[in-house]
PLY file of the C-alpha trace (Angstrom):
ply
format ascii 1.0
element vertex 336
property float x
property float y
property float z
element edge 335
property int vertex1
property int vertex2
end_header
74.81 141.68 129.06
74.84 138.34 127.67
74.02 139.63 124.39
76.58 142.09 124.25
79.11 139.29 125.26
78.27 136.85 122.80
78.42 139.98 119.91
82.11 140.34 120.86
83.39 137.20 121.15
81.06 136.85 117.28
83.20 140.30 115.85
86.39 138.23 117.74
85.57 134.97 116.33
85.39 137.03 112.65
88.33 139.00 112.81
90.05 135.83 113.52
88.67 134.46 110.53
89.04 137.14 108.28
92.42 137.45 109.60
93.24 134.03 108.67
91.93 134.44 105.43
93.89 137.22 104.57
96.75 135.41 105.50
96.10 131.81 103.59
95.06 134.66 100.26
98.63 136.15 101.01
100.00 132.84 101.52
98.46 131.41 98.38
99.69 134.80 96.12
103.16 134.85 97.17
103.53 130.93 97.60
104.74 128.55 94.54
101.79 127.65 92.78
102.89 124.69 91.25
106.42 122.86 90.50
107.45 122.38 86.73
109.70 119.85 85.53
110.74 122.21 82.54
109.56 125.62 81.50
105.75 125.45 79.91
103.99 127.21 77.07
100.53 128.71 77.38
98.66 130.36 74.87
95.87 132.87 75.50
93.38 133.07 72.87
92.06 136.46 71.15
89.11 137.52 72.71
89.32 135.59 76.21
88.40 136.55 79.20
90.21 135.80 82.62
87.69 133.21 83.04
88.07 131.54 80.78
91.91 131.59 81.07
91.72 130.46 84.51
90.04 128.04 83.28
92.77 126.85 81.33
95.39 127.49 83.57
94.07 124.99 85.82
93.20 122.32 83.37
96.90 122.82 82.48
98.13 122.59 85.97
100.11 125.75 86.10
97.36 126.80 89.06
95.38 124.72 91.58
92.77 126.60 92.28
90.86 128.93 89.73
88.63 131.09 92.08
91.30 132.24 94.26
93.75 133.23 91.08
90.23 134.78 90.21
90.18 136.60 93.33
93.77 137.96 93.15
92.62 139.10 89.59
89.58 141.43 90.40
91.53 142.66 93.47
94.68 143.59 91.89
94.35 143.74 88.07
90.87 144.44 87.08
89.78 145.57 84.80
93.03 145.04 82.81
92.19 141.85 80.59
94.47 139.68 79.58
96.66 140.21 76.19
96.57 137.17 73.50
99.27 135.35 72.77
101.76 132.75 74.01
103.37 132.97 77.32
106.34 131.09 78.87
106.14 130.27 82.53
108.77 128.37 84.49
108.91 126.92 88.04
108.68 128.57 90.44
105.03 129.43 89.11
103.84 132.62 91.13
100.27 134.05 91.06
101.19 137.97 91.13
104.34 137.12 88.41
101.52 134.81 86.18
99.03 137.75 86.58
101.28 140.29 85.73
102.52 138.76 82.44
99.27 138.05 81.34
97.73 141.81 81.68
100.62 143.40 80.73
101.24 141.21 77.89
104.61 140.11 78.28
104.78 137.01 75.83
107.01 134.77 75.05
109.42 135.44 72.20
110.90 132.55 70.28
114.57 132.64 70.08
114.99 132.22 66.29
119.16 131.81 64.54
118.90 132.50 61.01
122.44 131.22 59.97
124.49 132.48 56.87
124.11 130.81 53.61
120.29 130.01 53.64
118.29 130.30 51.32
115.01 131.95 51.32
112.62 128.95 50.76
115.37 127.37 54.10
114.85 130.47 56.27
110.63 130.02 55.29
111.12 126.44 56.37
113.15 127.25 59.80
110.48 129.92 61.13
107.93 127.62 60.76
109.80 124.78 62.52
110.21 127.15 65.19
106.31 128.06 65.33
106.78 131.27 64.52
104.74 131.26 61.46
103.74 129.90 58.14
106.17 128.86 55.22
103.78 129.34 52.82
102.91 132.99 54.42
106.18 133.90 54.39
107.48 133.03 51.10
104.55 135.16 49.52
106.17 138.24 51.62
109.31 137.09 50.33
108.27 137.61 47.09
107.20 141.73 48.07
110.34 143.46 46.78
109.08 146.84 48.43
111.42 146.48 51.41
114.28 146.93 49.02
113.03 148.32 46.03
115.04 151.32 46.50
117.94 149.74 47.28
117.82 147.21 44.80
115.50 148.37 41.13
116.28 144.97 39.96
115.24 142.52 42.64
112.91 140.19 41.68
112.78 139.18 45.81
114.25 139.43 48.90
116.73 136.47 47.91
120.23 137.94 49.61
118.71 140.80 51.65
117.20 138.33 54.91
120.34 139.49 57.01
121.70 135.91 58.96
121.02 136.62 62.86
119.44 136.04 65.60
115.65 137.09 66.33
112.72 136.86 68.66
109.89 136.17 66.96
106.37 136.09 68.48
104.42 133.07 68.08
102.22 133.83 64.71
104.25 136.83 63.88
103.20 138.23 60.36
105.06 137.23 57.99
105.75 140.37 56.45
107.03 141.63 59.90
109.43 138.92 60.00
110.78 139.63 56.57
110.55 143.77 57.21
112.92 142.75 60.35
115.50 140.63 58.34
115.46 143.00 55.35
116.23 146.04 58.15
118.99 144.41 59.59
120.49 144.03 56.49
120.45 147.55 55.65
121.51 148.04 59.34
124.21 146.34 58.60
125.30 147.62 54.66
125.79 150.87 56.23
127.03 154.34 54.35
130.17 153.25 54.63
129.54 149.80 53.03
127.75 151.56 50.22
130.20 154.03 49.77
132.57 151.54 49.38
130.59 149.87 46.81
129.93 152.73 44.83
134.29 153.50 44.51
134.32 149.95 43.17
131.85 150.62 40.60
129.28 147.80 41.80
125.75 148.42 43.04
124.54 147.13 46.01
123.19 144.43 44.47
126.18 143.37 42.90
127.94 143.24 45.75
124.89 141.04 47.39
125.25 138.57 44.60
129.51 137.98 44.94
128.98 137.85 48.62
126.26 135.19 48.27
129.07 132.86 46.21
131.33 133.83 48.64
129.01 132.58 52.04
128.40 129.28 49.59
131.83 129.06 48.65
133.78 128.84 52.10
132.69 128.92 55.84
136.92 129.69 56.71
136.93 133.07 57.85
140.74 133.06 56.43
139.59 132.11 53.12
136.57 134.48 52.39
138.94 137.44 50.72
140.74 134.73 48.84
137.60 133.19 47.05
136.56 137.08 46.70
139.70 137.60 44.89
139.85 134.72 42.69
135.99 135.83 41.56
137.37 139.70 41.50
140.19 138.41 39.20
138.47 136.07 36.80
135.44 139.23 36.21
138.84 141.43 35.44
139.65 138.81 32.75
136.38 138.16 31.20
136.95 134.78 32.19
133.58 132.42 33.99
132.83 131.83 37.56
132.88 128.31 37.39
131.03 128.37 40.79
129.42 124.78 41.58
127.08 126.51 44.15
125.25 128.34 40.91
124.48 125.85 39.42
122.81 123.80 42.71
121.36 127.19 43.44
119.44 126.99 39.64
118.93 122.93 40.35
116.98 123.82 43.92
114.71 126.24 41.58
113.89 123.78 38.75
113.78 120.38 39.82
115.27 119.34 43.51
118.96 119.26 44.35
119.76 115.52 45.60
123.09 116.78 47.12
125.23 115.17 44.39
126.55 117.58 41.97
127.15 115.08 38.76
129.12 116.27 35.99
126.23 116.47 33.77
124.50 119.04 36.05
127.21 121.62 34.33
125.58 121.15 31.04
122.42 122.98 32.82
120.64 125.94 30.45
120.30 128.14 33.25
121.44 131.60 33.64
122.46 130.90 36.79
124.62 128.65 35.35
128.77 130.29 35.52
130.16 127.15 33.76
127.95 128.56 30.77
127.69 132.11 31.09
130.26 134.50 32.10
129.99 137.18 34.83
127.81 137.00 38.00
124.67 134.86 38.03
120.91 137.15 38.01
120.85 137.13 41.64
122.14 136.10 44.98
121.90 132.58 45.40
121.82 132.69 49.43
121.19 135.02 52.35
125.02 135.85 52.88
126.38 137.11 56.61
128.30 140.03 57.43
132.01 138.60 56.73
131.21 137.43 53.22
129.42 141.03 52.46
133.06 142.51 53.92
135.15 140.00 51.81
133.09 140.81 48.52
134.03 144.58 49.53
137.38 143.96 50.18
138.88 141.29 48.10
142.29 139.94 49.17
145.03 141.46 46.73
146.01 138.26 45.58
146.24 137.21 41.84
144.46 133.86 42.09
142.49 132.87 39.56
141.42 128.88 40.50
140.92 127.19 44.05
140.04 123.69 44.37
138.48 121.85 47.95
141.18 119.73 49.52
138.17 117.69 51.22
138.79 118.46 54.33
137.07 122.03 54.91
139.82 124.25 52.80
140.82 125.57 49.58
144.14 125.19 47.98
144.58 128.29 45.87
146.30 128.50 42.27
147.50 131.14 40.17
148.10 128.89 36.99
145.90 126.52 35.34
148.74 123.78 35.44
149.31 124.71 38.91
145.19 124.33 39.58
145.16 121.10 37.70
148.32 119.52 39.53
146.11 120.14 42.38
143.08 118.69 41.50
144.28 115.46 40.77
146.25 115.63 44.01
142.59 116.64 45.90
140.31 115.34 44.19
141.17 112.37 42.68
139.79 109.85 44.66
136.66 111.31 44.48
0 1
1 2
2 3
3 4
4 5
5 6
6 7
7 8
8 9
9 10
10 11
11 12
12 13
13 14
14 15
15 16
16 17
17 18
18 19
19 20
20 21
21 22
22 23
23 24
24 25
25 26
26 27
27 28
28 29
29 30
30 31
31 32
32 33
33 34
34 35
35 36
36 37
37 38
38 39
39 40
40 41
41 42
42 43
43 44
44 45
45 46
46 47
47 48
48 49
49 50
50 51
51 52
52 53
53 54
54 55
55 56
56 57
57 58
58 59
59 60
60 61
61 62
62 63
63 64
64 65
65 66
66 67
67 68
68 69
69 70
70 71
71 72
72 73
73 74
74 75
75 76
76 77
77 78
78 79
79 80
80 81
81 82
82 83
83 84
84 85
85 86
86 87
87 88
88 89
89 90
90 91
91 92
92 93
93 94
94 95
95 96
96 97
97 98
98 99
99 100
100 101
101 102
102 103
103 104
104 105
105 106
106 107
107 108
108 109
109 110
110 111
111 112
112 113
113 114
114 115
115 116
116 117
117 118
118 119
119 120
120 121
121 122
122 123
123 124
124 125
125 126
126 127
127 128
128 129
129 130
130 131
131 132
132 133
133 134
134 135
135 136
136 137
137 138
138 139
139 140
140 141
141 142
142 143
143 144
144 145
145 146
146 147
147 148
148 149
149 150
150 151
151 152
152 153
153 154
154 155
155 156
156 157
157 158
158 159
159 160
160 161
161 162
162 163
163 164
164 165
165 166
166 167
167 168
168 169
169 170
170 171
171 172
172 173
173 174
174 175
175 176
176 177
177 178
178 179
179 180
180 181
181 182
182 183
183 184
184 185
185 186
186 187
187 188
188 189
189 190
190 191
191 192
192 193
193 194
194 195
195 196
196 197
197 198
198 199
199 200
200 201
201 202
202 203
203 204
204 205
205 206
206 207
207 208
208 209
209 210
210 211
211 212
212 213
213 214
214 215
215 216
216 217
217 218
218 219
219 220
220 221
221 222
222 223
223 224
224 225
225 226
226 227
227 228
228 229
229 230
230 231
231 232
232 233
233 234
234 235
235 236
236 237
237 238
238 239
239 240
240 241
241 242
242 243
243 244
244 245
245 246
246 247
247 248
248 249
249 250
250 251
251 252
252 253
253 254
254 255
255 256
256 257
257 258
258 259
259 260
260 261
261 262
262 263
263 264
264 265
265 266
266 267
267 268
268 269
269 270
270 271
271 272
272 273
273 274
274 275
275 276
276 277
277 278
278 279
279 280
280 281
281 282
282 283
283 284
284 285
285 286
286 287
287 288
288 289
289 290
290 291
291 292
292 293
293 294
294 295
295 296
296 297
297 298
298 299
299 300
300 301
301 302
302 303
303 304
304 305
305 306
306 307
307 308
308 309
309 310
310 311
311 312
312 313
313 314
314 315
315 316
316 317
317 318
318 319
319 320
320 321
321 322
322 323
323 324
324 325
325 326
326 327
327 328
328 329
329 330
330 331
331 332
332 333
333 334
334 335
C-alpha cells in the first residue's frame, strides 16, 4: 500500500517534471534568444556539422545555450544538415527561424548597385568591396568573351556588356556567375526590338554599345543624352572626329593611370582610342553604359549639332557652328 503510494506520487512528481520541461524547451524555442544591436553575419563553413555550428553560434552570442539549440535540432530538423554559406540574422533571434535558415539554406544575399558608367576593372573593384568575391577572379571572367561572342564577333571582353543594376550576390559567388548575370541582363535588356532598331540604322550591336558608352561618360542629364547622341550621330555623317575627352582617359586608365586631370598634352596620346587623332568610334566601349544612354545612342535627337562644350556646372551648351562653339568656350571655360 505504501509502495503503491509512493510509485504515484514518483509518476506525479515526473510528469510534473517532464511537464515543466516541455514547457521551459517550448519556452526557450519560441522565446528571443538573444537581443542584437544591429543585424549580424554568420558564416557556416563547407563541411560542418550542427555541432560544430552550435558551437559557433554560441561563441558568437547569437544563442546561449548550445545543447538545447542541439536538442531542438535532432527533434525537429534531423537529419537535414546545415547548408554553407553566410547567413544574416537580426534581433529578434529565434531558435525555430535560426534553424530553419540554416537547413534550408536560406543565405544571405548581398545587395550589390552596379551604377552606369563603370568600368570593368571599377565594377571588379566594387564586388569585392562588397565581399562578394575576388577582383582578380573576376576580371579573368571578364576577359571570357563567350557570354557574348555571338552577339558581339569582335569583343575582345565584356567591356560595355556588364548591364548597370542592382544584384544579390552570394558571399563568394563565382565570378563567372556574376559576370554570366550582368552580361544576361544586358541582353535582357537590348531586346528584339533594340536590335531591330539597330540593324535599320545600319550599326551592329556593338556599335551601338560603343556610342552609348561615350554617351553614359559624356552626360548624366537625362535631357541631354539624345543631344550628345546627335552631335556624335552628326559629326560620323560628316567624317568629322569625336573629339570625346572620355576616350582618351578611357586609353590613359589602360596604359599608365588616369590622375583625374585631363592636360592638354594627354590629346597628343597614340592610342586608338584616341578621337582627337582618329576619326570614327574608338575599338570598344569605354564603360558599362545604362539603359537611357543605350536608348539615346538608338534614338539620337534630330538636332543638327555638331559641338557641345561643359558650362561647369553639370550641363552642356550645344552649338551648331564652330564660331558659335568657340564663343562659348571662352564664355565656359575660360577661367579654367
Amino acid at each position: 500500500m505504501i509502495l503503491a503510494r509512493a510509485l504515484k506520487l514518483a509518476l506525479l512528481a515526473l510528469n510534473v517534471l517532464f511537464f515543466w520541461l516541455a514547457v521551459w524547451f517550448v519556452f526557450e524555442c519560441r522565446a528571443p534568444l538573444v537581443t542584437l544591436r544591429q543585424p549580424a553575419l554568420f558564416e557556416v563553413e563547407k563541411g560542418k556539422g550542427m555541432a560544430a555550428v552550435a558551437r559557433g553560434l554560441e561563441e558568437a552570442g547569437l544563442i546561449r545555450r548550445r545543447e538545447t539549440f542541439l536538442g531542438a535540432y535532432y527533434l525537429f530538423h534531423y537529419p537535414r544538415g546545415p547548408k554553407s554559406g553566410e547567413y544574416r540574422f537580426a534581433s529578434p533571434v529565434r531558435m525555430q527561424a535560426l534553424l530553419e535558415a540554416l537547413t534550408a539554406g536560406r543565405v544571405y544575399l548581398h545587395p550589390v548597385t552596379v551604377p552606369e558608367g563603370l568600368t570593368g576593372m571599377e565594377i571588379a573593384s566594387l564586388l569585392e568591396e562588397k565581399r562578394v568575391l575576388n577582383s582578380e577572379e573576376f576580371l579573368s571572367a571578364f576577359s571570357r568573351t563567350e557570354l557574348i561572342s555571338s552577339w558581339d564577333p569582335g569583343a575582345g571582353d565584356l567591356e560595355g556588356y556588364l548591364f548597370p543594376e542592382t544584384y544579390h550576390f552570394t558571399k563568394n559567388t563565382e565570378a563567372h556567375e556574376a559576370a554570366a548575370r550582368m552580361v544576361g541582363q544586358f541582353k535582357s535588356v537590348f531586346d528584339a526590338g533594340r536590335r531591330r532598331r539597330a540593324e535599320e540604322m545600319g550599326w551592329s550591336v556593338r556599335d551601338i554599345v560603343i556610342m552609348a558608352s561615350l554617351i553614359e561618360k559624356e552626360t548624366s542629364l537625362p535631357e541631354e543624352r539624345e543631344l550628345v547622341s546627335a552631335v556624335f550621330h552628326n559629326r560620323l555623317k560628316i567624317g568629322m572626329k569625336l573629339d570625346c575627352d572620355p576616350t582618351i582617359i578611357y586609353a590613359l586608365k589602360k596604359e599608365r593611370g588616369f590622375d583625374g586631370d585631363l592636360k592638354y598634352r594627354d590629346l597628343r596620346l597614340d592610342s586608338p582610342y584616341n578621337t582627337y587623332r582618329y576619326p570614327g568610334l574608338p575599338p570598344g566601349p569605354i564603360c558599362n553604359p545604362g539603359r537611357e544612354a543605350l536608348e539615346a545612342a538608338l534614338y539620337p535627337a534630330p538636332e543638327p549639332f555638331l559641338y557641345f562644350v561643359s558650362k561647369n556646372d553639370g550641363s552642356h551648351h550645344f552649338s551648331l557652328s564652330y564660331r558659335e562653339h568657340r564663343d562659348a568656350v571662352r564664355r565656359f571655360q575660360q577661367r579654367r
